[in-house]
N, C-alpha and C positions, 0 to 999 in steps of 0.2 A: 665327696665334695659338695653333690648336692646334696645330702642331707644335712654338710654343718651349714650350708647357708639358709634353710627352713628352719631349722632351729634358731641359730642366730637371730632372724626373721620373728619368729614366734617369742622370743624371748625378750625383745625390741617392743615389739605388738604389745603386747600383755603387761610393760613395764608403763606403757603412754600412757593410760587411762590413770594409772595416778600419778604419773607427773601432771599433768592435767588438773587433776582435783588437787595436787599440791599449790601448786601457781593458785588455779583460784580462790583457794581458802587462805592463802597468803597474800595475796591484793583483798581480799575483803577485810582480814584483821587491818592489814596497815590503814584504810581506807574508813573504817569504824573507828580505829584511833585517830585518826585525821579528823575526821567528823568531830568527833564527842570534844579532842582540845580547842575546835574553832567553836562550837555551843557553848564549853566554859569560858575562851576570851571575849564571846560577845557579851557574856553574863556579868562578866568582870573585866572589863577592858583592861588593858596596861592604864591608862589615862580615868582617871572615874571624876572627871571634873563635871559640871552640869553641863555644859556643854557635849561633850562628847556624848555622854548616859543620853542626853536628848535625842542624839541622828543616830546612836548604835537602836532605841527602843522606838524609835519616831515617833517619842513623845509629842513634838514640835507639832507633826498634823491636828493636833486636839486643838491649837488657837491660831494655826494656818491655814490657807489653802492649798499653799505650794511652796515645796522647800527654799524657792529662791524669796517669797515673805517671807521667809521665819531668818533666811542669813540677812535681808534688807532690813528687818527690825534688829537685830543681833548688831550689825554694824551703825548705824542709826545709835543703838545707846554706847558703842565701844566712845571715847574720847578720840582716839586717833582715826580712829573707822576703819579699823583692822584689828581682825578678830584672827586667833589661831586655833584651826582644828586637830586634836594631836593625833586624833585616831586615823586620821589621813595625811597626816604632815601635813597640813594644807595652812598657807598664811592665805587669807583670801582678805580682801582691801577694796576701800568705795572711796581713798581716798585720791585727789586726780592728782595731787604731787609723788604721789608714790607709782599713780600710773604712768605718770611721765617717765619716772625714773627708770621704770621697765619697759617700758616701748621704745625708749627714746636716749636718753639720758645714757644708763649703763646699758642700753642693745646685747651687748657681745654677750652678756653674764646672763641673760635670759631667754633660751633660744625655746623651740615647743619640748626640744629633748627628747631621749629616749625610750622615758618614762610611755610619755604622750603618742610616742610615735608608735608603740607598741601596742598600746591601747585601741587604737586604729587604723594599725595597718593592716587588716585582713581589708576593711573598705576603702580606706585611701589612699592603700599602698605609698608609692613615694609621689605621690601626687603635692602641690605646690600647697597645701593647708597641713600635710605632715611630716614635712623635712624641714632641714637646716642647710647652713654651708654653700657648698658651691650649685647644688642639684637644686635649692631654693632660688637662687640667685638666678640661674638660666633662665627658668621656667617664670620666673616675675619679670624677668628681662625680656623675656619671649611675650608673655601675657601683657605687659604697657605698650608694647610697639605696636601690639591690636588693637587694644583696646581704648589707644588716646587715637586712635586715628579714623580723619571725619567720615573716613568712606565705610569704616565698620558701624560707627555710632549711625549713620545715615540708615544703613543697613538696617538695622536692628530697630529702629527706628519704625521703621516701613514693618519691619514683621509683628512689633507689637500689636500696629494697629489694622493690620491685616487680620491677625489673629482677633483683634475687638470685631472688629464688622462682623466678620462671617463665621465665628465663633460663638464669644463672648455675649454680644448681644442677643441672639438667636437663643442661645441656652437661656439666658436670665428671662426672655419675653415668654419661653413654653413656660416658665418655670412660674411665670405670675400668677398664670392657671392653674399651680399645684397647690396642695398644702400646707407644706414647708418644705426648705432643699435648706440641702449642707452647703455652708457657703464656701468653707473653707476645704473641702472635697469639691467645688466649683474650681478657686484659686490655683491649688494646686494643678489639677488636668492644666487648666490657662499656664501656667509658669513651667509647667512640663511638655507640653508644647513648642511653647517661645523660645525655653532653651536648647531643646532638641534640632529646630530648625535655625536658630541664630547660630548654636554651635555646633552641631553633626549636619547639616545640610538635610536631616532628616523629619520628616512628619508622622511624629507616632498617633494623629487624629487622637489624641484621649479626652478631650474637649468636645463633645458631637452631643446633637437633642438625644438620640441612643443612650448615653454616659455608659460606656462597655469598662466595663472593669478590666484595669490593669496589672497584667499580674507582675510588671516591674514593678510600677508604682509601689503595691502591694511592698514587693520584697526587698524594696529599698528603706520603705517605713519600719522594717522589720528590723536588718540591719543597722540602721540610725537606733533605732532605740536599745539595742543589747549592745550595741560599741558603746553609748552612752554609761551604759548598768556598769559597765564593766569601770568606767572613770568611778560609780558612788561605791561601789564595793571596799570594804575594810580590809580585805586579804587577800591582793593580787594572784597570788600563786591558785584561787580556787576558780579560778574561770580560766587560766592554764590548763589546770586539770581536767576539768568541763571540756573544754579544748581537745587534749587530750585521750580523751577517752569518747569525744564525740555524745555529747550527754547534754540535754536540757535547752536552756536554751543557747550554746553555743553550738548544739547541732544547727538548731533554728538561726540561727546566721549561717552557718555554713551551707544550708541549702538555699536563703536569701541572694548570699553572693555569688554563687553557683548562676542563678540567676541575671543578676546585677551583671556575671562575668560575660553572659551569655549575650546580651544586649549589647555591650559595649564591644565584642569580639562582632559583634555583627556589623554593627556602625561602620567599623574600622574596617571591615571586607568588601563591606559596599562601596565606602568610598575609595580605596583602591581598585575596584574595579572600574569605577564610570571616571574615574582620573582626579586627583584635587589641584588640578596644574591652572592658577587664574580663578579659584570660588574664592568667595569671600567669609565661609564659615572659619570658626578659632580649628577646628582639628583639619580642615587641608591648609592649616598655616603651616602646624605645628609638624605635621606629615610631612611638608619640603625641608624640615629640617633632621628629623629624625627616622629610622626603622623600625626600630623596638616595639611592637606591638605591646608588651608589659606597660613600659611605660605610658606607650599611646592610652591607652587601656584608665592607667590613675590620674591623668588629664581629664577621661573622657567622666570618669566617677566625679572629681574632684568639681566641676564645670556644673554636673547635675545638680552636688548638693550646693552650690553656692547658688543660680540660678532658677533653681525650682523652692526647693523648702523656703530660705530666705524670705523671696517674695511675698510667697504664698503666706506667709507668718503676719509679713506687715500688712497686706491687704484686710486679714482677714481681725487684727486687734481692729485696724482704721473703722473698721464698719462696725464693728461692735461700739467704739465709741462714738460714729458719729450716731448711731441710733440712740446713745442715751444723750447727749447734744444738736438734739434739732437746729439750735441756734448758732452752731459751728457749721454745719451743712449746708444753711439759708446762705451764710455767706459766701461758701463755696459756690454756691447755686449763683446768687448775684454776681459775683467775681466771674464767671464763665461768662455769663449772659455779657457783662459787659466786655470781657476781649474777646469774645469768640461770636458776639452776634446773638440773636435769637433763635437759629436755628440747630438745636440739640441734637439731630443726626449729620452734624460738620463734625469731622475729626477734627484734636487739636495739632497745630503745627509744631512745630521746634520753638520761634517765636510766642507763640502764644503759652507757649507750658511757662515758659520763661518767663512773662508777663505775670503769670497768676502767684504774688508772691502771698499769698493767705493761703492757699492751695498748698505752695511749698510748706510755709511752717507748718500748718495744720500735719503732713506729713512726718517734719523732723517730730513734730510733738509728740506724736502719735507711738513712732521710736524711741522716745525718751522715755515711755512708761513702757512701752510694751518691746525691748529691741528684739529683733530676732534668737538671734546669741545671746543669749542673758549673762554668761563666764566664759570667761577664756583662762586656761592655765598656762602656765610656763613652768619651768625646771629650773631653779638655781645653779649653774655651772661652781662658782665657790659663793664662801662667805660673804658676805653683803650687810649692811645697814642699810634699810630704808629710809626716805625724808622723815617719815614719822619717830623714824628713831626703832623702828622695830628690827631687833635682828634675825638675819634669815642664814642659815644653816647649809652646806654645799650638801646640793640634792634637797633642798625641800620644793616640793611646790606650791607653787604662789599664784592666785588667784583673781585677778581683778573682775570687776562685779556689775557692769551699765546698768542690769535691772535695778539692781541697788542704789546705785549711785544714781538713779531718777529720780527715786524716794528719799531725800535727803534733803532738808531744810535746809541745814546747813552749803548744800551748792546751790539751788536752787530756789530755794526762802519756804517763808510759811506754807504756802499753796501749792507745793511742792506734788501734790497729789491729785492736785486737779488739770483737769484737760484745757491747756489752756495755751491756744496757737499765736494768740498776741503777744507771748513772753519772746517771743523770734523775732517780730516786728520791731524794724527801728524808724518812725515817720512813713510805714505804708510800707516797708521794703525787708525784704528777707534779711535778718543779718546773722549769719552765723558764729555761734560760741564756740569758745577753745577747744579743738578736740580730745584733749585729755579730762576735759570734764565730762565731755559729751563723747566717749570712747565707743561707741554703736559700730563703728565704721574700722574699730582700732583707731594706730597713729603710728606717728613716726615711719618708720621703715618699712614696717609691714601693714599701713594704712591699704584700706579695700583699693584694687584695681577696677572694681566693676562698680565702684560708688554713684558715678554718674547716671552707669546705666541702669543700673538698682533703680536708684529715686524715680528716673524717666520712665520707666514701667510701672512704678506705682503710682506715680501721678497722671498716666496717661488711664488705667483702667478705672483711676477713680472719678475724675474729669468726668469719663463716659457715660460710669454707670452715675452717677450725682445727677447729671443731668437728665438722665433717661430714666431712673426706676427710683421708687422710695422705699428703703430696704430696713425692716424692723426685726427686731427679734422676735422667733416664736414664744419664748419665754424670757418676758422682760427681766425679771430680778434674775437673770443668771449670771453667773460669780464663773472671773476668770480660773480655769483651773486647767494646769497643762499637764500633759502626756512626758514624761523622759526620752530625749530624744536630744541629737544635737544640734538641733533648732526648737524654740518654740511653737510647739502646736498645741490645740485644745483639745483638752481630752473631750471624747464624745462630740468633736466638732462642734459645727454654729449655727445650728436651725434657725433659720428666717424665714419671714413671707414677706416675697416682691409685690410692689403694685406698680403699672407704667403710670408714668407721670403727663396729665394732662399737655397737650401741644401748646406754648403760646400762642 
């Protein structure tokens, strides 16, 4: 008995080693075959139109900087201002009657979809930027009842400019004394910060004269930008794969979110521990109404990327373009002095942000060439016609474009490309344009909940430092060019030199 089961044993033994090398010489042919047919359809697309041949060879980088020029010129000469990519199914559009129709108009027929939601759920899980239906509806239902209410906006308020004094300032005045500093490696810590303590009640200090590197930070830049790669890629099923077998950089997200998971799992420990029963942060709202830590969790993701990159994006175009417009600055500069006094170390009030309407445009403006979001996708539920007359197919995705649509004579005339805060102005006063043309912010239904407080943090840091530091590029002739990522950021960041600005 015991010798048939050693034998058994041994004969078992001695059989593994090539089962073994059978499997993996059989993943490696299928995998070599896999390969070699995805190098011949990139050689030869299904689609060989010049368009496509363009973004499969990235032909396009020879007369771009960045692939959102090259679709803003692309739509720019379409007639309708919708262009169809076929190698992505993608109708992508700069036109604002067709953005209507999808924000607003047909809603129901174009939700983020499956498509999208799959593309991002390792980071956003079902967080309120990657669902649909009723788990969308809550959680915006949940996020307006915070978010319009004066004692949060008060709140947040008070931490912005908590965070300028004893932050913000103090890093920019070491910083006069330096070389050069990344401005927008500045922004970010600030907007990571602000959102950390307006909405986890927590202070990650990543903002300090030290500048201690963070390794969230880090691996959330990491994460943004491979969920992004994964929207430009031609053959969904190879970052599956990647996925799959734990390879490339879809490892490199999966130890990002590991991370990401790590931070957020803490958040949510802490504050059940010291109690969220009467704070005023968005996750002990959301805490009285739910247990789920999961869900807590892509709240807590969801909150970061709206609140941190966002900002950090539009601060950091603003100052690029007020350095190469002195004479937009001057006026900012004047407009301060006149509501705010003479005294440059006064914070501004609620009132007075209010008051400074050249301050606001210069902001909107600012977002109209540079928005944070440059595209947003949607999913086609079924068949459709567009205003344009374009037909859209059940399951294609569809595109709409702000960076584009800022670039366009046709919305916005001749001058369409220059920096120019007075096109806001009606008689001295802010007046806002349709937001289906100016879709920065979305519209309709899924119009930003955090719009208000967005602007009020960029015009509160800008206010500050305008009046207190004169901030130029280290390299004037530098050409916007961004990183992939699901925000706008520069690649290589934005070397500046601070100087303080004499006391009146």
């Amino acid at each position: 008995m015991d010798f048939h089961f050693d034998l058994n044993f041994t004969e078992e033994s001695s059989s593994l080693p090539s089962t073994i090398s059978l499997l993996f010489f059989s993943f490696t042919f299928i995998f070599s075959i896999f390969s070699l047919s995805l190098y011949i359809l990139r050689l030869r697309p299904w689609c060989n139109c010049d368009l496509c041949r363009s973004y499969l060879s990235s032909a396009w980088s020879e007369s771009f900087p960045n692939l959102s020029d090259w679709y803003a010129d692309l739509l720019r000469r379409s007639p309708s201002a919708t262009i169809h990519l076929h190698v992505l199914s993608n109708l992508v559009t700069a036109n604002p009657d067709n953005v209507e129709h999808i924000l607003s108009s047909n809603f129901q027929n174009y939700p983020k979809g499956q498509p999208f939601s799959s593309l991002l759920g390792d980071l956003l899980g079902h967080g309120i930027f990657n669902v649909d239906g009723d788990t969308w509806r809550f959680q915006r239902k949940m996020a307006s009842l915070e978010l319009g209410s004066v004692a949060v906006r008060s709140h947040a308020f008070e931490i912005v400019w908590a965070q300028i004094r004893t932050r913000l300032i103090p890093v920019m005045s070491a910083a006069a004394m330096a070389t050069a500093v990344d401005l927008q490696d500045v922004f970010r810590r600030f907007s990571f910060d602000v959102i950390c303590r307006f909405s986890f009640g927590v202070d990650p200090g990543c903002l300090r004269l030290s500048m201690p590197v963070s390794e969230f930070a880090v691996a959330f830049d990491v994460a943004s930008r491979v969920s992004a790669e994964r929207a430009m890629g031609t053959w969904p099923v190879m970052w599956r794969i990647k996925r799959a077998l734990n390879l490339g950089s879809e490892r490199r997200l999966k130890e990002a979110i590991k991370i990401v998971n790590g931070l957020a799992e803490e958040v949510i420990r802490h504050r059940r521990q010291i109690g969220f029963s009467g704070r005023n942060d968005l996750l002990s709202r959301f805490m009285a109404s739910t247990h789920d830590d999961r869900y807590l969790r892509d709240i807590v993701v969801s909150f970061l990327l709206a609140g941190r990159d966002t900002v950090a994006s539009a601060l950091t175009s603003f100052f690029w373009l007020l350095a190469q417009h002195p004479e937009v600055e001057a006026k900012i500069l004047s407009e301060s002095d006149r509501v705010m006094g003479p005294d440059r170390d006064a914070a501004a009030s609620f009132e007075n942000l209010r008051d400074m309407h050249y301050l606001h445009a210069a902001v909107y403006e600012n977002m109209r060439l540079f928005p944070p979001v440059q595209f947003d996708s949607k999913f086609a539920v079924d068949d459709d016609v567009l205003p344009d007359g374009t037909f859209v197919h059940k399951g294609t995705r569809v595109t709409y474009h702000p960076y584009a649509m800022g670039r366009m004579d046709r919305i916005w005339g001749p001058d369409c490309l220059r920096f120019n805060p007075d096109r806001w102005l009606n008689n001295g006063c802010f007046s806002p344009e349709n937001p289906f043309k100016f879709p920065v912010f979305q519209a309709g239904l899924r119009v930003c909940l955090g719009k208000e407080l967005a602007v009020m943090d960029i015009k509160s840091v800008a206010v500050a430092l305008v009046r207190k530091f004169q901030i130029r590029l280290d390299k004037p002739d530098r050409v916007a060019r961004f990183a992939p990522g699901l925000t706008a950021s520069w690649r290589g960041g934005l070397p500046v030199r601070i100087q303080e600005r004499t006391p009146n």
